[in-house]
C-alpha positions in Angstrom: 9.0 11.7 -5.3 8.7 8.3 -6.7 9.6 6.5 -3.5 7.0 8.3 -2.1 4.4 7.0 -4.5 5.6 3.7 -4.8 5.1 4.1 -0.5 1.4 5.2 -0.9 0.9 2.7 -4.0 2.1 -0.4 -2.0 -0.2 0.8 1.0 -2.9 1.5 -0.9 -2.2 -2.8 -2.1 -1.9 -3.9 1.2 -5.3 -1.8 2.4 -7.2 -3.3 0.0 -6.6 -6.8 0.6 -7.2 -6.3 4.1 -10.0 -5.0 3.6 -11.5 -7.2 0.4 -11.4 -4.3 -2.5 -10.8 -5.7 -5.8 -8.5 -3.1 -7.5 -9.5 -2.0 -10.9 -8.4 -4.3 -14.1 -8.2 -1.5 -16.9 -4.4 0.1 -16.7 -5.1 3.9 -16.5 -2.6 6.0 -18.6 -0.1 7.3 -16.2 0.7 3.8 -14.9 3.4 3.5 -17.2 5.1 6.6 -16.3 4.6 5.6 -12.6 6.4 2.8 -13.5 9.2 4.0 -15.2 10.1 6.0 -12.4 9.8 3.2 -9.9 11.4 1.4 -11.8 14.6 4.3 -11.8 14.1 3.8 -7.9 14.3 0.0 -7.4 17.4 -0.6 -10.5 19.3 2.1 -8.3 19.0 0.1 -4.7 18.2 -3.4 -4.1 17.0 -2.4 -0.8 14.5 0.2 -1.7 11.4 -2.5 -2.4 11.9 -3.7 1.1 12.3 -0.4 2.5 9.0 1.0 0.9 7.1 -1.7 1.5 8.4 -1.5 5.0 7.1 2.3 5.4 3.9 0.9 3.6 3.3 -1.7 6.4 4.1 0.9 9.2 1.3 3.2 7.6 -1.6 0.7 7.4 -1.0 0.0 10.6 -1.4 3.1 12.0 -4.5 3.4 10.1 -5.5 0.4 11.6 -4.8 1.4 14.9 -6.7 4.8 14.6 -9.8 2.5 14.0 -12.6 2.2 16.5 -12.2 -1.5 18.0 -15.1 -4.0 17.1 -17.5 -5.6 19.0 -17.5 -9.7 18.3 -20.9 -10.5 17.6 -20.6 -13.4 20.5 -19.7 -10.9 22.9 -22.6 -8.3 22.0 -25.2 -10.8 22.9 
Protein backbone atom coordinates (compact mmCIF):
# COMPACT_ATOMS: atom_id res chain seq x y z
CA UNK A 1 0.00 0.00 0.00
CA UNK A 2 2.60 2.58 0.63
CA UNK A 3 4.08 2.27 -2.85
CA UNK A 4 0.84 2.96 -3.97
CA UNK A 5 0.57 6.24 -2.11
CA UNK A 6 3.88 7.33 -2.52
CA UNK A 7 2.69 6.62 -6.61
CA UNK A 8 -0.39 8.90 -6.30
CA UNK A 9 1.54 11.40 -3.89
CA UNK A 10 4.37 11.94 -6.49
CA UNK A 11 1.67 12.45 -9.22
CA UNK A 12 -0.33 14.51 -7.42
CA UNK A 13 3.55 16.76 -7.22
CA UNK A 14 4.12 16.49 -10.59
CA UNK A 15 0.26 17.66 -11.60
CA UNK A 16 0.47 20.48 -9.73
CA UNK A 17 3.48 22.04 -11.08
CA UNK A 18 2.28 21.48 -14.36
CA UNK A 19 -0.45 23.01 -13.85
CA UNK A 20 0.75 26.06 -11.32
CA UNK A 21 -1.00 24.89 -7.84
CA UNK A 22 0.89 25.92 -4.95
CA UNK A 23 0.54 22.89 -2.51
CA UNK A 24 -0.44 23.69 1.02
CA UNK A 25 2.45 24.84 3.64
CA UNK A 26 0.85 23.57 6.99
CA UNK A 27 1.93 19.64 7.42
CA UNK A 28 -1.43 17.86 8.08
CA UNK A 29 -1.13 15.08 10.83
CA UNK A 30 -0.97 11.88 8.96
CA UNK A 31 2.11 13.14 6.93
CA UNK A 32 4.34 11.70 9.33
CA UNK A 33 2.91 8.27 9.23
CA UNK A 34 2.82 8.55 5.43
CA UNK A 35 6.30 9.03 5.75
CA UNK A 36 7.34 6.48 7.90
CA UNK A 37 6.03 4.02 5.72
CA UNK A 38 7.60 5.49 2.58
CA UNK A 39 10.23 5.60 4.18
CA UNK A 40 10.03 1.43 5.01
CA UNK A 41 9.58 1.38 1.09
CA UNK A 42 12.54 3.33 -0.19
CA UNK A 43 15.36 1.93 2.87
CA UNK A 44 14.19 -1.60 1.44
CA UNK A 45 15.05 -0.89 -2.49
CA UNK A 46 17.13 1.74 -3.97
CA UNK A 47 15.18 1.40 -7.04
CA UNK A 48 11.67 1.96 -5.68
CA UNK A 49 11.94 6.15 -5.88
CA UNK A 50 12.69 5.69 -9.46
CA UNK A 51 10.29 3.19 -10.07
CA UNK A 52 7.34 5.18 -8.47
CA UNK A 53 8.10 8.20 -9.76
CA UNK A 54 8.32 6.32 -13.07
CA UNK A 55 4.54 5.01 -12.61
CA UNK A 56 3.79 8.63 -11.44
CA UNK A 57 5.04 10.18 -14.82
CA UNK A 58 3.15 7.34 -16.82
CA UNK A 59 -0.22 8.48 -15.02
CA UNK A 60 -0.06 12.28 -15.53
CA UNK A 61 0.45 11.55 -18.79
CA UNK A 62 -2.35 9.76 -19.52
CA UNK A 63 -4.32 12.33 -17.73
CA UNK A 64 -2.80 14.63 -20.01
CA UNK A 65 -3.55 12.81 -22.96
CA UNK A 66 -7.38 12.33 -22.02
CA UNK A 67 -7.48 16.16 -22.14
CA UNK A 68 -9.37 18.10 -24.89
CA UNK A 69 -6.51 19.66 -27.13
CA UNK A 70 -6.29 23.64 -27.01
CA UNK A 71 -6.79 26.07 -29.45
CA UNK A 72 -3.57 28.59 -29.74
CA UNK A 73 -5.05 31.86 -29.46
CA UNK A 74 -3.04 32.86 -32.89
CA UNK A 75 -4.70 30.13 -34.58
CA UNK A 76 -8.37 31.04 -33.38
CA UNK A 77 -8.20 34.32 -35.02
Amino acid sequence: RAREELIAELGSCFLCADLGIVPELEPRPDHASYLASWLKVLSGDKRAIFVAAGHAQRAVSYLHYLQPDQIDEGEAA
